[in-house]
Every structure is written in C-alpha cells, then in structure tokens.
Residue frames as a rotation matrix with the C-alpha (Angstrom) as fourth column:
UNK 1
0.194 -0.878 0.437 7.10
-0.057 0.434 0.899 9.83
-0.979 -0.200 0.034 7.72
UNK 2
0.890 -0.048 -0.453 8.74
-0.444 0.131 -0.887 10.09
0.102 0.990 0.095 4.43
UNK 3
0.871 -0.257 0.419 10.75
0.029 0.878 0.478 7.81
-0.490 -0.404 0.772 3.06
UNK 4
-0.007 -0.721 -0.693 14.42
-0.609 -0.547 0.575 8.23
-0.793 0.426 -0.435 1.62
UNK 5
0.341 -0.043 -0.939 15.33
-0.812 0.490 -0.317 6.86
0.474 0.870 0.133 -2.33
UNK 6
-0.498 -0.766 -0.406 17.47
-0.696 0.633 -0.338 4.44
0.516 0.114 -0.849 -0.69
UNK 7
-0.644 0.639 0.421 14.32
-0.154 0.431 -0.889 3.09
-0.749 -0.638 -0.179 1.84
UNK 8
0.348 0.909 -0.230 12.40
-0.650 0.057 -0.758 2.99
-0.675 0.413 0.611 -1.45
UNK 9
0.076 -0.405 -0.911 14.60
-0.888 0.389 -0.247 1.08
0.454 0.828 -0.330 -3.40
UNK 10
-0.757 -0.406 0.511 14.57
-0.649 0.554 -0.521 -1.24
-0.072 -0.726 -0.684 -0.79
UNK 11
-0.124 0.921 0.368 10.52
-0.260 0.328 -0.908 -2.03
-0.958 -0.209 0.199 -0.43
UNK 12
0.176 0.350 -0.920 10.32
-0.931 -0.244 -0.271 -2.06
-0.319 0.905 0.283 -4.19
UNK 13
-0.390 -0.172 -0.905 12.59
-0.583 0.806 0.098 -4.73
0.713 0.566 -0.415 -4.58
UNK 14
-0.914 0.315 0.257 10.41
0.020 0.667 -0.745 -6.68
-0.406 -0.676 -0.615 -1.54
UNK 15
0.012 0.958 -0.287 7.18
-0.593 -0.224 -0.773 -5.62
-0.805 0.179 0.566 -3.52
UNK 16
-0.253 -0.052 -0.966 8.29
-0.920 0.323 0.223 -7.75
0.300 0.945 -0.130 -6.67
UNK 17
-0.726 -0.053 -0.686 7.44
-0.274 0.937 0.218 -10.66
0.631 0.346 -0.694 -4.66
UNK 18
-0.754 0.655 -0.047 4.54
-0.168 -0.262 -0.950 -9.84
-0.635 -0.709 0.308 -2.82
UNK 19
-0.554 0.683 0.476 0.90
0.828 0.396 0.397 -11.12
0.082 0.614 -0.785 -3.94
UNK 20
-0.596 0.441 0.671 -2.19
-0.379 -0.891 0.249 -8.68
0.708 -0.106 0.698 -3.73
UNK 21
-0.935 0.213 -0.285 -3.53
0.356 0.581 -0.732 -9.15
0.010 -0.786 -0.618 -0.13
UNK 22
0.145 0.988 0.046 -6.79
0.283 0.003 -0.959 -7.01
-0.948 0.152 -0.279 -1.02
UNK 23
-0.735 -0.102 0.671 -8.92
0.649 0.183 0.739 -6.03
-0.198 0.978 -0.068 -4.11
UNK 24
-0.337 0.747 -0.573 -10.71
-0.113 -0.636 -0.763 -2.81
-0.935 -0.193 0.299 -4.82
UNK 25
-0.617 0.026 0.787 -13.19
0.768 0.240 0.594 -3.02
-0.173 0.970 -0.168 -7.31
UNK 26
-0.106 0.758 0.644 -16.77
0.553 -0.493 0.672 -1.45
0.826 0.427 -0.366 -8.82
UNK 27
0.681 0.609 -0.406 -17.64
0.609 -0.163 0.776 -0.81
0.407 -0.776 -0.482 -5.25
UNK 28
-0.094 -0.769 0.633 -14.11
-0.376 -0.561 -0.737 1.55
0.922 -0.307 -0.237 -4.59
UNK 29
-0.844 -0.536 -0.024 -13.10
-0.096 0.194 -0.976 1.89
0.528 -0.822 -0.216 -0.73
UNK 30
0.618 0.768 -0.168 -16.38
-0.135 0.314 0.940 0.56
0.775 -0.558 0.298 1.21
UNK 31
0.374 -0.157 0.914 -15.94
-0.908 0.140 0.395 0.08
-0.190 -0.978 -0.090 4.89
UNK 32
0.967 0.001 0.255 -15.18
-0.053 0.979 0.196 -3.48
-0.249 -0.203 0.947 4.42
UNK 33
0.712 -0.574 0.404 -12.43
0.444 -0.077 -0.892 -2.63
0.544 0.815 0.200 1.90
UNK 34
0.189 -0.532 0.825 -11.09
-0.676 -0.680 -0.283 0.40
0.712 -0.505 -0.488 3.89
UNK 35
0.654 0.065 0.753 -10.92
-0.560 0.711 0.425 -2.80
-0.508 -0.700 0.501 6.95
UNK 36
0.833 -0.549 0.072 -8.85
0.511 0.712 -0.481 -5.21
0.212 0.437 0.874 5.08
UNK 37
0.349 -0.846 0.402 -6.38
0.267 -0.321 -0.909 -2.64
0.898 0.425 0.114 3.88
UNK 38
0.127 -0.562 0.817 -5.77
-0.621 -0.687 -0.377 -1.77
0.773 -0.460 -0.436 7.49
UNK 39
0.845 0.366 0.390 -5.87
-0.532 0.502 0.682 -4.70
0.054 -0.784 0.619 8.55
UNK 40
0.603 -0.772 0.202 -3.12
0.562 0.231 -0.794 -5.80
0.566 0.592 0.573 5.95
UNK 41
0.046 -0.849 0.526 -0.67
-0.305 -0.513 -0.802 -2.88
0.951 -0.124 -0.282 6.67
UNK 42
0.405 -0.108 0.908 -0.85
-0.904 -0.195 0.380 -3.27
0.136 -0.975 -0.177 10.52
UNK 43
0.918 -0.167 0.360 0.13
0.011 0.918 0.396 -7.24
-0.396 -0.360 0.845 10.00
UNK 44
0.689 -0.438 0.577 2.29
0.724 0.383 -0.573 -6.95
0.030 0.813 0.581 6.68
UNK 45
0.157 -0.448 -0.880 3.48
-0.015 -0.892 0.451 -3.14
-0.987 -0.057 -0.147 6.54
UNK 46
-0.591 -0.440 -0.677 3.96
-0.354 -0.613 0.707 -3.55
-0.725 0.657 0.206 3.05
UNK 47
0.044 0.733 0.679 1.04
0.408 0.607 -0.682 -4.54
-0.912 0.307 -0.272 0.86
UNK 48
-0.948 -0.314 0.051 0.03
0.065 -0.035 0.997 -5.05
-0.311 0.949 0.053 -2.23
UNK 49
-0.154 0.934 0.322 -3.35
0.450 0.357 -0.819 -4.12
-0.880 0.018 -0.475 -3.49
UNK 50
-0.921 -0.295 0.254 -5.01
0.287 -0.073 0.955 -3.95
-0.264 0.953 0.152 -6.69
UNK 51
-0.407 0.473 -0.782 -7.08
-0.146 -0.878 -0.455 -1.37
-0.902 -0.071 0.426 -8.27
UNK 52
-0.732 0.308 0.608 -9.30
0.664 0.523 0.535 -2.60
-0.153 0.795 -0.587 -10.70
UNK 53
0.549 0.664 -0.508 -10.65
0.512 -0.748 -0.423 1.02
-0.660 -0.028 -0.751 -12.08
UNK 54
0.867 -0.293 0.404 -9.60
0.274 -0.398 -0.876 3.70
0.417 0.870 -0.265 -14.96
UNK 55
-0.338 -0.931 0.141 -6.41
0.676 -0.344 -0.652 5.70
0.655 -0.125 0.745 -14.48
UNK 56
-0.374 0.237 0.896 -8.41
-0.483 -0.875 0.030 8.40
0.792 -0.421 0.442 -12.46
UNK 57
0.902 0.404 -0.153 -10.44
-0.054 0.457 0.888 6.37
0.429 -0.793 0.434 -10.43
UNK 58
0.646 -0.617 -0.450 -6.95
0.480 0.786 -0.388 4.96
0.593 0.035 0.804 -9.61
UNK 59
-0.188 -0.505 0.842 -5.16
0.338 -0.838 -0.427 7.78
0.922 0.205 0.329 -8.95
UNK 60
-0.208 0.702 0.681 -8.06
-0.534 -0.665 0.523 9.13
0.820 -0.255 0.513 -6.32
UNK 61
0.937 0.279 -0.209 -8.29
-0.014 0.630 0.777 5.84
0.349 -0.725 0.594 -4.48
UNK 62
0.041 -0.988 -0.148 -4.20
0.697 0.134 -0.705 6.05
0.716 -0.075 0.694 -4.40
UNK 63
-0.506 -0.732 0.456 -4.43
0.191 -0.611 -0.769 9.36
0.841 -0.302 0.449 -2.47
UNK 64
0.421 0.821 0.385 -7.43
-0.557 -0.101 0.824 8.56
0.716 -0.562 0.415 -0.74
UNK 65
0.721 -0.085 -0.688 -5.37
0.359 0.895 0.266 5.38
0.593 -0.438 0.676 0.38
UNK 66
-0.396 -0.899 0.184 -2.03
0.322 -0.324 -0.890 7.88
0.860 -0.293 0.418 1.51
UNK 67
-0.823 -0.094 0.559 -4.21
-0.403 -0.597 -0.694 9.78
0.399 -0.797 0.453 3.91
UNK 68
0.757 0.649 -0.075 -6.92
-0.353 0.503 0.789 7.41
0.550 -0.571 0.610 5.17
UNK 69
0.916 -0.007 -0.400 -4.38
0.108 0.967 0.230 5.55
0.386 -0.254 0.887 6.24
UNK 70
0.926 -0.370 -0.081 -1.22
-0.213 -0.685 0.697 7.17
-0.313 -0.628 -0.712 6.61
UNK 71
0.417 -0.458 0.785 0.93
0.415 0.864 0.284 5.26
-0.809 0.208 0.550 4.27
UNK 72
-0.215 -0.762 -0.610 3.47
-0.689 -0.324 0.648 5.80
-0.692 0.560 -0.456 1.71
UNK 73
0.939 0.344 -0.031 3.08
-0.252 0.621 -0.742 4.73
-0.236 0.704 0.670 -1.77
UNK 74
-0.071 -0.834 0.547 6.42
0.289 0.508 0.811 2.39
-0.955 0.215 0.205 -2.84
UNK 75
-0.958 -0.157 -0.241 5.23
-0.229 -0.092 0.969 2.10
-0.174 0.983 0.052 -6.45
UNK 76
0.413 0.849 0.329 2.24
-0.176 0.429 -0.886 1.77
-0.894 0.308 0.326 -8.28
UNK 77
-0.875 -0.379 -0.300 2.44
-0.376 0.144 0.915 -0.33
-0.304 0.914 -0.269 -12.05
UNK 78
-0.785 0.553 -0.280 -0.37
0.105 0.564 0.819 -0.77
0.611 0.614 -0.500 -14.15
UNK 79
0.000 0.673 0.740 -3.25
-0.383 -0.683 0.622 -1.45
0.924 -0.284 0.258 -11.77
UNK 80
0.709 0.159 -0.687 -1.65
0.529 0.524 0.668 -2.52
0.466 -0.837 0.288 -9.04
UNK 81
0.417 -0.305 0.856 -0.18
-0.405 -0.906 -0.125 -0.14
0.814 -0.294 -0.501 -6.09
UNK 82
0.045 -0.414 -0.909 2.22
0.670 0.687 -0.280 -1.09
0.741 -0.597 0.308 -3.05
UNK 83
0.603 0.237 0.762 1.90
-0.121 -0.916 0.381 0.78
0.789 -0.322 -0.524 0.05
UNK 84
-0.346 -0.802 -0.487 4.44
0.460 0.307 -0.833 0.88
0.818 -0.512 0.263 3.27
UNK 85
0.442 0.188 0.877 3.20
-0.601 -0.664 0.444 2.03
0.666 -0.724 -0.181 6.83
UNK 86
-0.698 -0.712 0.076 5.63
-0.238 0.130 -0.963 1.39
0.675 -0.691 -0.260 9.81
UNK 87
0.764 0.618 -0.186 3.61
0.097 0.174 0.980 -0.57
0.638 -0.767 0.073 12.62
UNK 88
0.048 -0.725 0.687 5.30
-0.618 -0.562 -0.550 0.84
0.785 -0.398 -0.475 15.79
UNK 89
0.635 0.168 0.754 4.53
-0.721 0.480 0.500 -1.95
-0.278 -0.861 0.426 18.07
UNK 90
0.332 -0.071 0.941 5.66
0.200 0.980 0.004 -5.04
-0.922 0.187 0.339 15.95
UNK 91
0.307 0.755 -0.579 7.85
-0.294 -0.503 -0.813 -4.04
-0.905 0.420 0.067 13.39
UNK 92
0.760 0.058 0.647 7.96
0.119 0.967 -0.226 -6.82
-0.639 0.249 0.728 10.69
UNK 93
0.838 -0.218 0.501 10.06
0.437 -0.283 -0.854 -4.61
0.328 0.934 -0.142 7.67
UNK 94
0.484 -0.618 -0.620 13.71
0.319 -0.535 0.782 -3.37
-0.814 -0.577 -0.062 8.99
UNK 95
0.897 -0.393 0.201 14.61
-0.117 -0.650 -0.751 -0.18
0.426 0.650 -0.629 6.52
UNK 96
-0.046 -0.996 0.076 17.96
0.927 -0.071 -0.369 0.43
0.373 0.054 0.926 5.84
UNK 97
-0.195 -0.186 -0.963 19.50
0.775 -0.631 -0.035 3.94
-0.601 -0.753 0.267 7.30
C-alpha cells in the first residue's frame, strides 16, 4: 500500500504529537523489539520509534522495519522514525482520499 503526498501530509502532522512507543538500541531488532513494534502498529497504526544508532545502522533498521513489517515510513528526523501500517480489522487512523 503506498501512500499519496496528501495521506502523508496528513500522518506527519499526527506524528508531531506522538511520543516514542518503543526503543531500539545496542541490541538493534531482537525478537522482543521486533514484538513491541508489532505490537504498537497493530494497536496505534502510527508509531513512533526511536533509533538510537549511527546514520547507517539507522537507515538498515528503517528498511528492515518497511519489510518486516509491512509499513510505510511517514518521516524519519534525527533519530527518531514514524511508521504507518493500516490494521484492517480495527481501523484507528481515517486517511483522507
């Protein structure tokens, strides 16, 4: 599912007020880690998680996070990265058209 400029301009401005519901650190995406973050998107759909690692590391766990998971990066600033996946049962985020 990709998402149009106008659906992204949308989540962004919901991502300015969003905390970070997980934290990857030293230990990158561990099972436990890789659990949260889907545990997050399936409640939240739009999370916020922070990447506490160089610009590469960063980067690597970003696209690791697009296709583990199926999710759409919003934005990423600094080291923190917002992601959007549509839960099809229960869904909490209503895009514009």
């Amino acid at each position: 599912m990709s998402l149009s400029n106008r659906q992204l301009r949308f989540l962004r401005g919901l991502c300015h007020t969003l905390k970070p519901v997980v934290m990857v650190g030293d230990k990158g995406l561990s099972e436990n880690v890789s659990a949260e973050i889907e545990i997050a998107l399936d409640h939240h759909e739009l999370v916020k998680i922070k990447l506490k690692a160089d610009r590469d590391t960063r980067a690597g766990w970003i696209s690791q996070i697009e296709q583990s998971f199926a999710a759409e990066t919003v934005q990423t600033i600094g080291q923190v990265a917002c992601f959007y996946r549509r839960n099809p049962e229960k869904p909490v985020v209503d895009l514009p058209g």
